[in-house]
C-alpha positions in Angstrom: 140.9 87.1 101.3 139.1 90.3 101.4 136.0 90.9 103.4 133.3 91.1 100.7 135.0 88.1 99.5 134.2 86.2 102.4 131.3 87.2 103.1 130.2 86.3 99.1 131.3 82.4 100.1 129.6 82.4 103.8 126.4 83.5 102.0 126.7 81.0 99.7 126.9 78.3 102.7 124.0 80.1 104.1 122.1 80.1 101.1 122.6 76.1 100.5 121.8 75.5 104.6 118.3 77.5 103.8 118.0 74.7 101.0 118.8 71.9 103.3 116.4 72.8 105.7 113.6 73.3 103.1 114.2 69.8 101.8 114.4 67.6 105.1 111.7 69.0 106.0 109.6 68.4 102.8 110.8 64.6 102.8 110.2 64.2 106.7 106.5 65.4 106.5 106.0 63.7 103.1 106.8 60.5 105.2 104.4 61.2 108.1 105.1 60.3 111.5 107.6 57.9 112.9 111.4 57.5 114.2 112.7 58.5 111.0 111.1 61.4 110.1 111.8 62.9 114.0 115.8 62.1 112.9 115.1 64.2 109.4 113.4 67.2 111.7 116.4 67.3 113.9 118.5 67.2 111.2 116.5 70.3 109.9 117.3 71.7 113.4 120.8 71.3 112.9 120.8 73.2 109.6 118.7 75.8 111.3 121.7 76.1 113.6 124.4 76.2 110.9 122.0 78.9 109.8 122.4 81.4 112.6 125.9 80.6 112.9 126.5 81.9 109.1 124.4 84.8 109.6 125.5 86.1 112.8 129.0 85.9 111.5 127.7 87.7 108.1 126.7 90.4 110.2 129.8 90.7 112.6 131.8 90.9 109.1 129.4 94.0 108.1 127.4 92.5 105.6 123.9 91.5 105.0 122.8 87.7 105.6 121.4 86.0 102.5 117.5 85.1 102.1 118.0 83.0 98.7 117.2 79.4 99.0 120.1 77.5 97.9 120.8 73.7 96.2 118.0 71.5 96.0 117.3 68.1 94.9 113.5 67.6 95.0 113.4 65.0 92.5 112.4 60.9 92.9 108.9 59.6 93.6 109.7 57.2 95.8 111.4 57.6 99.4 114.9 55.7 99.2 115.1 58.4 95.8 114.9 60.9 98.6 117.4 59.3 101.0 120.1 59.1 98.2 118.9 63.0 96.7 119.8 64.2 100.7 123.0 61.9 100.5 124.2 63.6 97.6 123.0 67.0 99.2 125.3 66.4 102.0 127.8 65.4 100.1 127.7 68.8 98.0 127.6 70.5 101.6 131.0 68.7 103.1 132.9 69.3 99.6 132.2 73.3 99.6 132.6 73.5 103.0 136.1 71.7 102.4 136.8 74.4 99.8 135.9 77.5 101.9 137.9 75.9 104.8 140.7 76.1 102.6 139.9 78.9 100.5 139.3 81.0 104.2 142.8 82.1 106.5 140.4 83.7 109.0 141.0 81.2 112.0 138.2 82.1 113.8 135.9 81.0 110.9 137.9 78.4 109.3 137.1 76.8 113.1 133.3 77.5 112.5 132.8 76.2 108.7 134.9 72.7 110.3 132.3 72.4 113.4 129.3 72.5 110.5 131.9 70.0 108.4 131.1 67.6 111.0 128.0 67.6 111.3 127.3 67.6 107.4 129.6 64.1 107.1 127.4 62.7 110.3 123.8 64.0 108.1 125.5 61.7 105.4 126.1 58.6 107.6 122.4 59.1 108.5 120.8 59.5 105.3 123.1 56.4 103.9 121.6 54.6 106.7 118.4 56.4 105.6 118.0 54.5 101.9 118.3 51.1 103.3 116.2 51.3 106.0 113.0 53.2 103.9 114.0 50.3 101.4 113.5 47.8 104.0 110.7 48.8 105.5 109.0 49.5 102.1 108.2 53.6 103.0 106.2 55.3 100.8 104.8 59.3 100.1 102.0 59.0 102.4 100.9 62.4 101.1 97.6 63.0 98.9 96.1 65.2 96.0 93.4 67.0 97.7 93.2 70.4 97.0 90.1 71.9 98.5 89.4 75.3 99.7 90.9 73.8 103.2 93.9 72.5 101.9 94.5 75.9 100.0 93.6 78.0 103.2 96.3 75.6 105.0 98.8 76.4 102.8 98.3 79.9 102.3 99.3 80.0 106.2 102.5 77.6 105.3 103.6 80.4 102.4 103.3 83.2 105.0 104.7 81.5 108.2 107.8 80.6 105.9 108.1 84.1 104.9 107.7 85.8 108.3 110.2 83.4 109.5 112.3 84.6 107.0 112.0 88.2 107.4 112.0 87.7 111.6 115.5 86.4 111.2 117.2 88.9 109.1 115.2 91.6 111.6 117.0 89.8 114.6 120.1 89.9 112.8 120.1 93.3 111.9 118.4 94.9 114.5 121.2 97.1 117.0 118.1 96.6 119.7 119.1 94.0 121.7 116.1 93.0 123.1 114.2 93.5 119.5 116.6 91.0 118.0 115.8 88.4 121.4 112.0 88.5 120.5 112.4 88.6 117.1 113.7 85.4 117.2 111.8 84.3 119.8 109.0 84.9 117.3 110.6 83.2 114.4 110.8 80.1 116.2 107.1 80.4 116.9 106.4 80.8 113.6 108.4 77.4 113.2 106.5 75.7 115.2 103.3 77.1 113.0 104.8 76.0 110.0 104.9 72.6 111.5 101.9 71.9 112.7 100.0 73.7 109.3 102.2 71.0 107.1 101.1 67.9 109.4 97.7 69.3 109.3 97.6 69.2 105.4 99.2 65.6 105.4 97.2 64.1 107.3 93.9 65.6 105.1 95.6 64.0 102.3 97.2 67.2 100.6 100.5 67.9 99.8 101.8 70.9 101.6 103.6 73.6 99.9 106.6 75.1 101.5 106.9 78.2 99.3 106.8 82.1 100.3 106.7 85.5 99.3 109.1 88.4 99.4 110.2 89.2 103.0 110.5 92.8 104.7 114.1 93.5 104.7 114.0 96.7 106.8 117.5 97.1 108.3 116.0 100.5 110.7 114.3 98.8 113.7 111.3 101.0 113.5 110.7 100.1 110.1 110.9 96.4 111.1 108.7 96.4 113.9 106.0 98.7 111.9 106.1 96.2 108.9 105.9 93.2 111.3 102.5 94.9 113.1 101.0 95.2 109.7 101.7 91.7 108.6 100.8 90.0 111.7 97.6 92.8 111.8 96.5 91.2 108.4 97.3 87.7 109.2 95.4 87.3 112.5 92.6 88.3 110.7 93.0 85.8 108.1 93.4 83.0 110.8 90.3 84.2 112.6 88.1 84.4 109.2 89.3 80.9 108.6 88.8 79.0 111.9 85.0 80.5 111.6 84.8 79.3 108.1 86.2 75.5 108.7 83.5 72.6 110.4 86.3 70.4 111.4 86.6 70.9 115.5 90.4 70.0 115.7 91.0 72.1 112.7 89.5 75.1 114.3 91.0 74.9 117.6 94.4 74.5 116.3 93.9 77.8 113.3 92.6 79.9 116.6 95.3 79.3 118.6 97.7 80.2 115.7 95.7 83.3 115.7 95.9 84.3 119.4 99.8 83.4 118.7 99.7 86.3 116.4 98.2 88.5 118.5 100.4 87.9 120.9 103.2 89.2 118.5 101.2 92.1 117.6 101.4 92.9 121.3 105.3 92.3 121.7 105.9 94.4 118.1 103.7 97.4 119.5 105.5 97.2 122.9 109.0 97.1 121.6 107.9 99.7 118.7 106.9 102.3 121.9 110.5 101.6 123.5 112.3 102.5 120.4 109.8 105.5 119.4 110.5 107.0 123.2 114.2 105.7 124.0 116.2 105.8 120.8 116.2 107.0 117.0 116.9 104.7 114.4 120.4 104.9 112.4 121.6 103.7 109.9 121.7 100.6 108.8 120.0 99.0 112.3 122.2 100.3 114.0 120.4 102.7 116.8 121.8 105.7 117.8 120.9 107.6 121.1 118.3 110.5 120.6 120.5 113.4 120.8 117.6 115.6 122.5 117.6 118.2 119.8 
């Protein structure tokens, strides 16, 4: 199989893992807290996992990691309809990664795709289990229609804490700065955590959170990264701060201020590793950073 061939199908299971997480997590905040939804998150986890795995081996093959969303099921209005949809999204998962296993005579990655293979046939066990127990136990959507200004200012910050996680992760990938791509992630998985805590925060007002975003920075020249992620998190900080002035709730405030000051703090780690690339290095092509040559 030729490289651009292989890289076309481990895109593709990149592209379906980015669906998977997207889905489990919509279902696990949809049925608020509890045992189950903390299995669905760390299921989510393990997808986010599969993720990097994909990508970084993208990358090593010299190609460019995928940001499409993949296969979704979204339909049902009831949880156990959600339990079988993530069933059947399994079972999509452990059939094309069956086929790529085969399709694939690179060893190294043929052992890869069958360490996600198992995982993806344990998700399935779990979500089988899944549809009896939410039948059982009689779970419902615990999620509501309210759609106030706060609701929309809450998910405005889940639309662009989805997309800078997004564009963070193809930076990290990309990046030939070694300790760029370490904070870049580092900050993805803070915007995460955002993400999170903005989604809770809308379920429990009694909205329905919206995990949607907009079109990513795909700089592959670090200095262009690190310039676009300033601006962003410039604007965004901002945004946070008019917000948390704007809202009466107490809790509400404290927690959209501290997601500001988490911005700023990745304004400060953007400008710092901007100044070490500016002075130390020139950017080449394709993130890949060539020594100034002193000319």
């Amino acid at each position: 199989m030729d490289k651009e061939k292989l890289i076309e199908l481990l895109n593709l299971d990149l592209e379906n893992e980015h669906g998977a997480i997207i889905q489990y997590l919509t279902h696990a905040y949809s049925i608020g807290e509890g045992e189950m939804s903390c299995e669905i998150e760390a299921m989510a986890r393990e997808e986010m996992r599969h993720l990097d795995w994909l990508a970084e081996t993208i990358v090593e093959l010299g190609g460019q990691p995928s940001l499409k969303r993949g296969t979704m099921n979204m339909a049902g209005k009831e949880v156990p309809e959600w339990m079988e949809n993530d069933v059947g999204l399994e079972q999509g998962a452990i059939d094309q990664y069956k086929e790529h296993i085969q399709a694939i005579d690179d060893a190294k990655i043929k052992r890869l795709l069958k360490r996600i293979l198992a995982d993806e046939e344990a998700h399935r066990g779990k979500f089988e289990h899944f549809v009896d127990k939410s039948k059982k136990e009689g779970m419902k959507d615990v999620r509501g229609d309210r759609q106030d200004s706060v609701t929309k200012t809450l998910n405005w910050g889940i639309e662009h804490e989805y997309t800078v996680i997004l564009q963070y992760l193809f930076q990290s990938y990309m990046t030939g700065n070694e300790e760029a791509g370490k904070q870049l992630e580092d900050q993805a998985i803070n915007e995460m955590q955002h993400l999170g805590w903005l989604a809770e925060e809308v379920v429990d007002g009694g909205g329905n959170p919206r995990i949607e975003h907009t079109k990513p920075d795909q700089s592959t020249i670090t200095t262009d990264m690190l310039n676009a992620d300033i601006k962003i998190e410039k604007e965004v900080a901002e945004a946070y701060d008019k917000a948390a002035r704007e809202v009466d709730d107490a809790g509400l405030k404290e927690l959209l201020v501290r997601i500001r000051d988490n911005e700023k703090y990745h304004i400060d780690v953007f400008k710092d590793l901007l100044e070490d690339e500016e002075e130390g290095k020139s950017p080449g092509i394709g993130g890949v950073n060539l020594p100034d040559s002193g000319g």
